[in-house]
C-alpha positions as CSV (number, residue, x, y, z in Angstrom):
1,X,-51.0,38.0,26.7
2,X,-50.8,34.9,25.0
3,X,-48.8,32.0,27.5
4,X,-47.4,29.6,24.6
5,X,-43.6,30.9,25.0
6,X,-42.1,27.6,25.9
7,X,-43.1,24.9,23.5
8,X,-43.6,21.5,24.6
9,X,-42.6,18.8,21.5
10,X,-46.3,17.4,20.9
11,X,-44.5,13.6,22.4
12,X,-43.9,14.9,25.8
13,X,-47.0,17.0,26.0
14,X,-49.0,14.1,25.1
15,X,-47.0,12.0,27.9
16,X,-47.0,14.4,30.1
17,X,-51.7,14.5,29.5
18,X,-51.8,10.6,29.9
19,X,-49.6,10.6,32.9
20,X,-51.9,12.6,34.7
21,X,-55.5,10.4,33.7
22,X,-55.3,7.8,36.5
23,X,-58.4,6.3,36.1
24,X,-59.6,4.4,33.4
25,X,-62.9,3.6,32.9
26,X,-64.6,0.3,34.5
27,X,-68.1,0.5,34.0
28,X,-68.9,-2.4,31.6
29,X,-71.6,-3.2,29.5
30,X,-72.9,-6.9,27.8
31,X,-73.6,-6.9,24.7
32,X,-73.7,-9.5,21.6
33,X,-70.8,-10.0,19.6
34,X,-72.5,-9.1,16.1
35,X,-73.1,-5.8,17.8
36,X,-69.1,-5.6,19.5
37,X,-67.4,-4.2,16.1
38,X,-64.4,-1.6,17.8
39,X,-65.1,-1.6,20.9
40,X,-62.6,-2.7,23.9
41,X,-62.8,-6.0,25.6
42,X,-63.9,-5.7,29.6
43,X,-62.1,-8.6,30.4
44,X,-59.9,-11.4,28.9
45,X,-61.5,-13.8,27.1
46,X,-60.9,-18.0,27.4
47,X,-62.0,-20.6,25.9
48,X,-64.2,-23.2,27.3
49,X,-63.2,-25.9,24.4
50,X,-60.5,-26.4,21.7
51,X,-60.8,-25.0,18.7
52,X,-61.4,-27.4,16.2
53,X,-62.4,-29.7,18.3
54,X,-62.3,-32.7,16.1
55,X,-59.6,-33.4,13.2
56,X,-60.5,-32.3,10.0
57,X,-59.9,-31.7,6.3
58,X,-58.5,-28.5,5.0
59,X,-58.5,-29.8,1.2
60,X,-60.6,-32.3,-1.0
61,X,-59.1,-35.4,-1.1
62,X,-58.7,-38.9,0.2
63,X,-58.3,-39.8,4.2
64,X,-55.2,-42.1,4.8
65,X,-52.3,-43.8,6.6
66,X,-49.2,-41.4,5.9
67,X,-47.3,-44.6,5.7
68,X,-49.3,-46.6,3.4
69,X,-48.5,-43.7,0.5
70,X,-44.8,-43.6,1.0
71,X,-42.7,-44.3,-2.0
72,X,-46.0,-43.4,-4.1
73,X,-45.0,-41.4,-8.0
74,X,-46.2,-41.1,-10.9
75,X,-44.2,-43.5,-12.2
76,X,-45.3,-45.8,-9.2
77,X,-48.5,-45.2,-7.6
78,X,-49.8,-46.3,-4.5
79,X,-53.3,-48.6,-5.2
80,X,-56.0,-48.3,-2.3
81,X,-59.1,-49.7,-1.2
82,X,-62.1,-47.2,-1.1
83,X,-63.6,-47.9,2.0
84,X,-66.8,-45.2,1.3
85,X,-67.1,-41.2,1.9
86,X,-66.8,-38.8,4.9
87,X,-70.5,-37.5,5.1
88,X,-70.0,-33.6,5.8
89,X,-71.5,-32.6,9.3
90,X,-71.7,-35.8,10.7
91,X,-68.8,-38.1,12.5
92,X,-67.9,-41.0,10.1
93,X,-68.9,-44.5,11.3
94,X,-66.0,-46.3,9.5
95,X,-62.4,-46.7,10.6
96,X,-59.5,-46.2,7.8
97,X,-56.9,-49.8,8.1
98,X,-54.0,-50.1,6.4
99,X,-54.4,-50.2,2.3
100,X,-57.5,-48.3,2.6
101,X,-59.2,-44.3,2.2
102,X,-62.2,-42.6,2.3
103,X,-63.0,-39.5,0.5
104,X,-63.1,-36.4,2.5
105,X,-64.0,-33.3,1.6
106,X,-62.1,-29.5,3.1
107,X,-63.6,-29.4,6.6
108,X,-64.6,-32.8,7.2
109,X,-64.0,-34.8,10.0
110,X,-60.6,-37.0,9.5
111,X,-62.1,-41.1,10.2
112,X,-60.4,-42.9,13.0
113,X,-57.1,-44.4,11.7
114,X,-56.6,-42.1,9.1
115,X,-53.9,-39.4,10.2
116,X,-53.0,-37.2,6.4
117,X,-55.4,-36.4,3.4
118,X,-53.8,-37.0,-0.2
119,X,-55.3,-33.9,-2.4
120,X,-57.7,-35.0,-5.4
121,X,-55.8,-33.9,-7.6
122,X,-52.9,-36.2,-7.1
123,X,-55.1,-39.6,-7.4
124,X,-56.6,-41.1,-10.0
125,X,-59.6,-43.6,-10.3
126,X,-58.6,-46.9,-11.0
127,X,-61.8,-48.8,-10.6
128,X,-65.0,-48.5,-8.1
129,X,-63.4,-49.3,-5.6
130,X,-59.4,-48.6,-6.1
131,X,-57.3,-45.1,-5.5
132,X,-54.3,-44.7,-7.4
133,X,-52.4,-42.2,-5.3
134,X,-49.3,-40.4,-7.0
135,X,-47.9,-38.5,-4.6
136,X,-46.8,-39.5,-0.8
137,X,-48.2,-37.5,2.3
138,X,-46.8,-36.6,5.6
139,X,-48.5,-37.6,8.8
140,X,-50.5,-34.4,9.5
141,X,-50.2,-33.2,5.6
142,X,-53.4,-31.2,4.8
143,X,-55.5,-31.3,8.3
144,X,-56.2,-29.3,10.9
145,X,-55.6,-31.0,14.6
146,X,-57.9,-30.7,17.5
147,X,-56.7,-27.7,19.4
148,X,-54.4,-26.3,16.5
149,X,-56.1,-23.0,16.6
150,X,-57.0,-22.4,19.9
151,X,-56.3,-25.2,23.5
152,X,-58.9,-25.2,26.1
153,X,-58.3,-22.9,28.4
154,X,-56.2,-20.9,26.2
155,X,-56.4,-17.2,26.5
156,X,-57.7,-15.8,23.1
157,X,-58.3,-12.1,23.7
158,X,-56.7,-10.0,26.4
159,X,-58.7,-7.2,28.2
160,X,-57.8,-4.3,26.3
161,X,-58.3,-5.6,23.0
162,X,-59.9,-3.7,20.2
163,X,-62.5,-6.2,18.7
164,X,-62.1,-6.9,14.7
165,X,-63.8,-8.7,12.3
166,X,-61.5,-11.2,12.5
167,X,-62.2,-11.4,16.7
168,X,-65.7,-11.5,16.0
169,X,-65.3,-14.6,13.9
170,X,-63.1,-16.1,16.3
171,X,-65.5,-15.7,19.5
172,X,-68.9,-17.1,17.3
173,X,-66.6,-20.3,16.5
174,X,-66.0,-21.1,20.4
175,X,-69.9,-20.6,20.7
176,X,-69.4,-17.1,22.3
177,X,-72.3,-15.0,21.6
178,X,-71.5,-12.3,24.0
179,X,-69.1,-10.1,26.4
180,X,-68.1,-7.9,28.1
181,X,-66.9,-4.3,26.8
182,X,-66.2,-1.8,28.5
183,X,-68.2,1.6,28.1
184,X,-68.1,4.3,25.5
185,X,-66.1,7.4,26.4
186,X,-68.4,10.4,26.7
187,X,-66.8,13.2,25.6
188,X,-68.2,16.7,25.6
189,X,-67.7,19.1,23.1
190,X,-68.0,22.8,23.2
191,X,-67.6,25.8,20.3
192,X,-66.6,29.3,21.3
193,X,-66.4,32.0,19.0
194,X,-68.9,34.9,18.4
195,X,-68.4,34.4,15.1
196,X,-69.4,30.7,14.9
197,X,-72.8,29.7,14.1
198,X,-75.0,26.3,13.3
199,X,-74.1,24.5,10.0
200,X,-78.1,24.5,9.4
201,X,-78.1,28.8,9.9
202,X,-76.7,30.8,6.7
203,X,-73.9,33.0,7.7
204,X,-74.0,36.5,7.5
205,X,-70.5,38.4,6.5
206,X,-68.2,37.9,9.0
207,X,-69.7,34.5,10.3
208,X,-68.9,31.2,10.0
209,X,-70.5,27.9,10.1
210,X,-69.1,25.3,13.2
211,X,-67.0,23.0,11.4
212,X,-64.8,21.2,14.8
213,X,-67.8,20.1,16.5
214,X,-68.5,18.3,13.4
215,X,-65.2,16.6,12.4
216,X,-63.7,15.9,16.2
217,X,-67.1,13.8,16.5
218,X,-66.3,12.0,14.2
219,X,-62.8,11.3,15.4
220,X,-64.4,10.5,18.5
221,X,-67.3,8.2,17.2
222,X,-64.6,6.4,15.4
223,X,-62.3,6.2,18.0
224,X,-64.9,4.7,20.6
225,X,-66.2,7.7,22.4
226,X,-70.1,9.3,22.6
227,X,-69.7,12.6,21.1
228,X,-71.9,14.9,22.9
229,X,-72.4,18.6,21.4
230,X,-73.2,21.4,24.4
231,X,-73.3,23.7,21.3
232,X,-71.6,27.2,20.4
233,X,-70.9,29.4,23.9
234,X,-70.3,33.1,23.7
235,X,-66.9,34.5,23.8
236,X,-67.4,35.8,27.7
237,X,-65.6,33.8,30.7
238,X,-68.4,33.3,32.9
239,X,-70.6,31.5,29.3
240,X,-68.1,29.1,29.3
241,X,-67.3,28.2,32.8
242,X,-70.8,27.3,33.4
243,X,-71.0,25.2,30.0
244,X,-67.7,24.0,30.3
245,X,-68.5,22.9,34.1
246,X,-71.6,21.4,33.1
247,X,-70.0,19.4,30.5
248,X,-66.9,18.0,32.8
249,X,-69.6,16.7,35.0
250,X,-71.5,15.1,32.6
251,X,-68.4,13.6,30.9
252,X,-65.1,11.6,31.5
253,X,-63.3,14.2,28.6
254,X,-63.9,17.7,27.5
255,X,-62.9,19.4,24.5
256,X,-63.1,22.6,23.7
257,X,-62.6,24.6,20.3
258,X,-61.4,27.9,21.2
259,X,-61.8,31.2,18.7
260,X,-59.2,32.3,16.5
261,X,-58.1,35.3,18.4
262,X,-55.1,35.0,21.3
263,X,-57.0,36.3,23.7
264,X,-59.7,33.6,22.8
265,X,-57.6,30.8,23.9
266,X,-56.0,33.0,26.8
267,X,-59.9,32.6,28.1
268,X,-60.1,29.1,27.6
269,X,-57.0,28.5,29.5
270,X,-58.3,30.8,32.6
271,X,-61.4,28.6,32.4
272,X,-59.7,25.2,32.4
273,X,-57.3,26.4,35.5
274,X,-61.3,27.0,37.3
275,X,-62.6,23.5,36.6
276,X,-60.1,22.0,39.0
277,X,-56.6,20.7,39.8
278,X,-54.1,20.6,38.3
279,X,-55.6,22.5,35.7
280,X,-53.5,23.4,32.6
281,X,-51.0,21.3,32.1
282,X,-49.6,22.8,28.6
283,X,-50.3,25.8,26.5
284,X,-48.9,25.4,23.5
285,X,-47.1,22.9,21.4
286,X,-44.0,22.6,19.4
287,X,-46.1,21.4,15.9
288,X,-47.6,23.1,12.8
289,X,-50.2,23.0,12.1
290,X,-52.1,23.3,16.1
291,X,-49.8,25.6,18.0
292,X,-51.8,27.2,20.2
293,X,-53.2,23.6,21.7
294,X,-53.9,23.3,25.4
295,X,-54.0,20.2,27.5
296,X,-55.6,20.2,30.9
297,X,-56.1,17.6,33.7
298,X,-59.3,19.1,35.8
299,X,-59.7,16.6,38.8
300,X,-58.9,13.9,36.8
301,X,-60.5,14.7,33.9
302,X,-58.7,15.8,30.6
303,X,-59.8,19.0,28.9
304,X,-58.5,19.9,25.9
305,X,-58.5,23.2,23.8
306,X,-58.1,23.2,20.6
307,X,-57.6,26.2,18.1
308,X,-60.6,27.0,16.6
309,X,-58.6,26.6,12.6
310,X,-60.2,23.5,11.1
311,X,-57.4,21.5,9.7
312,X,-55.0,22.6,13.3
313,X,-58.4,21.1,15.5
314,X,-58.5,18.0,13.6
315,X,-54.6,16.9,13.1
316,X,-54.4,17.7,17.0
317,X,-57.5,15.6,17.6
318,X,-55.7,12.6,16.3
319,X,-52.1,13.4,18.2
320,X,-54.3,14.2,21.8
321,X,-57.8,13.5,22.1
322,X,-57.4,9.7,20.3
323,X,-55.0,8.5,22.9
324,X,-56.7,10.0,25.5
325,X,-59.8,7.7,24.5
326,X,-57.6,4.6,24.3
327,X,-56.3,5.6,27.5
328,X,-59.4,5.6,29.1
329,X,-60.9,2.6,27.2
330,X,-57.6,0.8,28.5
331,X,-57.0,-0.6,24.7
332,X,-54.1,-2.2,24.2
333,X,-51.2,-0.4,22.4
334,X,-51.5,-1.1,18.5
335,X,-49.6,0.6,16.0
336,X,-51.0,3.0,13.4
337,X,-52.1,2.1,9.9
338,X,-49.3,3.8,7.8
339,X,-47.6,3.0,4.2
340,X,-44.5,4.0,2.5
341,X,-44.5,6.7,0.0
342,X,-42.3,8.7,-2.2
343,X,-42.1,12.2,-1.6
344,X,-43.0,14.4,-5.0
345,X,-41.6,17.8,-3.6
346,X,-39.1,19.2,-1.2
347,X,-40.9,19.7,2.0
348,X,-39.1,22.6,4.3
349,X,-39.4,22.6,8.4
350,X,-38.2,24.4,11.2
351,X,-36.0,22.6,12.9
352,X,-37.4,21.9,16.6
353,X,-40.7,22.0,15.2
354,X,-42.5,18.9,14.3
355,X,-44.6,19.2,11.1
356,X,-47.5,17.6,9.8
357,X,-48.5,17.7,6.0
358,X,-52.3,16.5,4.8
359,X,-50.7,14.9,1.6
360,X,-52.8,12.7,-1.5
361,X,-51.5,9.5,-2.6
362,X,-51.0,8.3,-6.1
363,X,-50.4,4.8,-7.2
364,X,-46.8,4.8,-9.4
365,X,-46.6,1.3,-11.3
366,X,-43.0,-0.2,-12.4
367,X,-41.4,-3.2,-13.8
368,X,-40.0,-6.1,-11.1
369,X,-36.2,-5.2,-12.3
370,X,-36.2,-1.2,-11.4
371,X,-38.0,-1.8,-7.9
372,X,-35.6,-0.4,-5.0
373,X,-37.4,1.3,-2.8
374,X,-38.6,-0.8,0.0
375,X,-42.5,-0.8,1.4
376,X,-43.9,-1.6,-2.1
377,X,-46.5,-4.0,-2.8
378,X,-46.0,-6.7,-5.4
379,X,-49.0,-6.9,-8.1
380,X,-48.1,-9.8,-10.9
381,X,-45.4,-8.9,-12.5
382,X,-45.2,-5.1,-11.0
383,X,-44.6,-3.2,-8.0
384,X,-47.2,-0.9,-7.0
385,X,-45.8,2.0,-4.8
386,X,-47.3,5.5,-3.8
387,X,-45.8,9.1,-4.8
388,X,-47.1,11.6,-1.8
389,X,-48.1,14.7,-3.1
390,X,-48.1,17.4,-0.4
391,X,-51.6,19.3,-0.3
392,X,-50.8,23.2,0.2
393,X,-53.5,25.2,2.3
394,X,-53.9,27.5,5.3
395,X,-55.0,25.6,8.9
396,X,-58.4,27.4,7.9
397,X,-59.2,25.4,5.1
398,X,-60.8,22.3,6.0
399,X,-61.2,20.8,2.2
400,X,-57.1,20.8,2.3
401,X,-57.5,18.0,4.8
402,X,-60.7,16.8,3.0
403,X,-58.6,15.8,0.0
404,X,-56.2,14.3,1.5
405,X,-55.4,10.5,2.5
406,X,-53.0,10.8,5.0
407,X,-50.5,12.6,7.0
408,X,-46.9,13.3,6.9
409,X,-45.2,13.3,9.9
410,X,-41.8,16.0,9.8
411,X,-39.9,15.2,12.9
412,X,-38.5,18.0,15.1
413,X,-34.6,17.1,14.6
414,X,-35.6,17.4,10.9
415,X,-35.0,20.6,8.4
416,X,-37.4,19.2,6.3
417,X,-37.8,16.0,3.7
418,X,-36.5,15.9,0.1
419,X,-37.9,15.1,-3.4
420,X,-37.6,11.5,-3.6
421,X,-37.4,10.4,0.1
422,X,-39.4,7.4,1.2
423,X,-41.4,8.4,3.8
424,X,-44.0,6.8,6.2
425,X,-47.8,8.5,5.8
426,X,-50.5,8.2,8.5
427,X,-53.6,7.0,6.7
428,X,-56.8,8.6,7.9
């Protein structure tokens, strides 16, 4: 008899699964940053020196005294002696006194004395070696001061971080050529059904090809797992004990894609509660698509069943088996990329139930005066916003999710969302 008669809202379930993983993974592993794209920082990261670590440029222009360009116009320049040119990678041998500049070019290093940089285009040539300047600078005006990115012994990346492009850059300019991440998440993953067979086999009526394996490894490769297959197990308990057993102990997560049928997923729940304690933790959540969803905690381990219906394994694998990764990787919290939209169709929803909708976004162009919707990006003259168009298809139809770009999430206390509403979509 299927167990899924009290409905947990897919928040608390998903609390109520991280609450019980205690352990987060420590084994670490060294690598070199080039090779460090998305995975999570081992250990906070400082740096050794300050970043720059010598004043320089950030525009082409002429080194000065702030104070010898004050009161400078068009109307009135400011004349200058030309003392000779900042030579790019190398320190300058000269020292800037009062009435005098050197040219610099964006990123080279400021000469002693010299505390601004007057842009190029706001001097003028008056002979070899004279600089009408037009415009007055600020002290500091268009440089970069030693440290102004990053003090020694500043803190630059936490433990926990997700590493970027932007924190590869960042660790190559402080000379740090490699760290310490912590370790994929192995995650096993197991199909049931004796109707599912290999992609690379051609189905005979009634048969279908494994799709979940597939897609969830993907999630998972792009989430920082190691997807490892254990391939399709027989609908009979004691098949998928033993596979399921031998994955757990192989793995720090286990996910398993259970067969259509109720009695199906009745099986993999009796096989979740034999793995260990506490066992199963939830069977069945308060969402559409995914219902039928079971979260486990197996002697610290997480095991997950998901329903065997493409589109209801993958939407589920992004609401429980992603943040069980981050758990375990220890990442820090980071929020979703997401957009505003405007709905194209009434969307209906139960109320109590929280829906998700695979939707396709369209780029809607208008003039600067009609924009009044907020979450629009500007573009010239025009705002550039995005009309969601809901994508209609059972939980069986995987090119429904295939086509889309994001997801819509309808929240439980909901009825539904309205032709017209702004609305936030998940981008996958």
């Amino acid at each position: 008899m299927p167990e899924f008669l009290t409905l947990l809202p897919p928040d608390e379930a998903r609390a109520l699964l991280l609450f019980h993983i205690l352990q987060p993974i420590t084994e670490l592993e060294r690598i070199d940053v080039s090779s460090s794209l998305g995975r999570a920082l081992a250990e906070d990261v400082v740096a050794s020196q300050p970043l720059p670590d010598f004043e320089r440029s950030t525009v082409d222009g002429y080194a000065v005294r702030a104070s010898d360009t004050h009161g400078a116009s068009d109307s009135l320049p400011a004349y200058m002696t030309l003392t000779g040119e900042v030579p790019m990678g190398d320190a300058p041998t000269f020292m800037i006194k009062a009435g005098q500049c050197a040219l610099i070019h964006t990123g080279g290093m400021l000469p002693r004395g010299a505390d601004a940089v007057v842009m190029l285009e706001y001097t003028q040539r008056a002979a070899s070696e004279e600089i009408e300047v037009f415009r007055a600078v600020a002290e500091g005006e268009n440089l970069i001061r030693i440290g102004e990115d990053v003090a020694q012994g500043e803190t630059v990346l936490k433990k926990g971080s997700l590493i970027r492009p932007a924190e590869i850059g960042g660790l190559m300019a402080l000379g740090i050529t490699e760290v310490n991440i912590v370790r994929k998440v192995r995650v096993g993953l197991i199909a049931t059904g004796d109707e599912v067979i290999d992609p690379h086999q051609s189905p005979r009526p009634g048969q279908v090809r494994d799709v979940n394996s597939y897609t969830l490894a993907a999630v998972i490769e792009k989430s920082g797992g190691l997807a490892k297959l254990y391939g399709i197990v027989p609908d009979t308990f004691d098949a998928l004990r033993e596979s399921a057993a031998n994955a757990l102990s192989e793995c720090d997560l286990l996910i398993i894609s259970a067969g259509s049928s109720a009695s199906t997923r009745d099986m993999t729940a009796d096989v979740i509660r034999s793995l260990g304690e506490p066992g199963v933790l939830v069977h069945g959540i308060n969402t559409r698509p995914g219902k039928p969803t079971i979260l486990g905690v197996c002697n610290g381990k997480a095991v997950i069943g998901l329903p065997g219906n493409p589109v209801s394994a993958l939407v589920n694998g992004y609401l429980f088996v992603v943040p069980v990764i981050e758990r375990l990787l220890s990442l820090l919290p980071r929020p979703k990329p997401s957009l505003l939209a405007r709905l194209a169709v009434n969307l209906p929803s139960q109320s109590g139930r929280e829906d998700w909708w695979p939707v396709k976004l369209t780029a809607e162009t208008q003039s600067h005066g009609e924009a009044k919707d907020p979450g629009i990006a500007i573009h010239k003259d025009n705002y550039t916003r995005f009309l969601a168009e809901p994508i209609f298809g059972k939980s069986n139809l995987i090119f429904t999710l295939a086509a889309a770009d994001g997801l819509l999430r309808i929240p439980p206390d909901a009825t539904g969302s309205s032709a017209g509403e702004i609305v936030e979509i998940y981008l996958l």
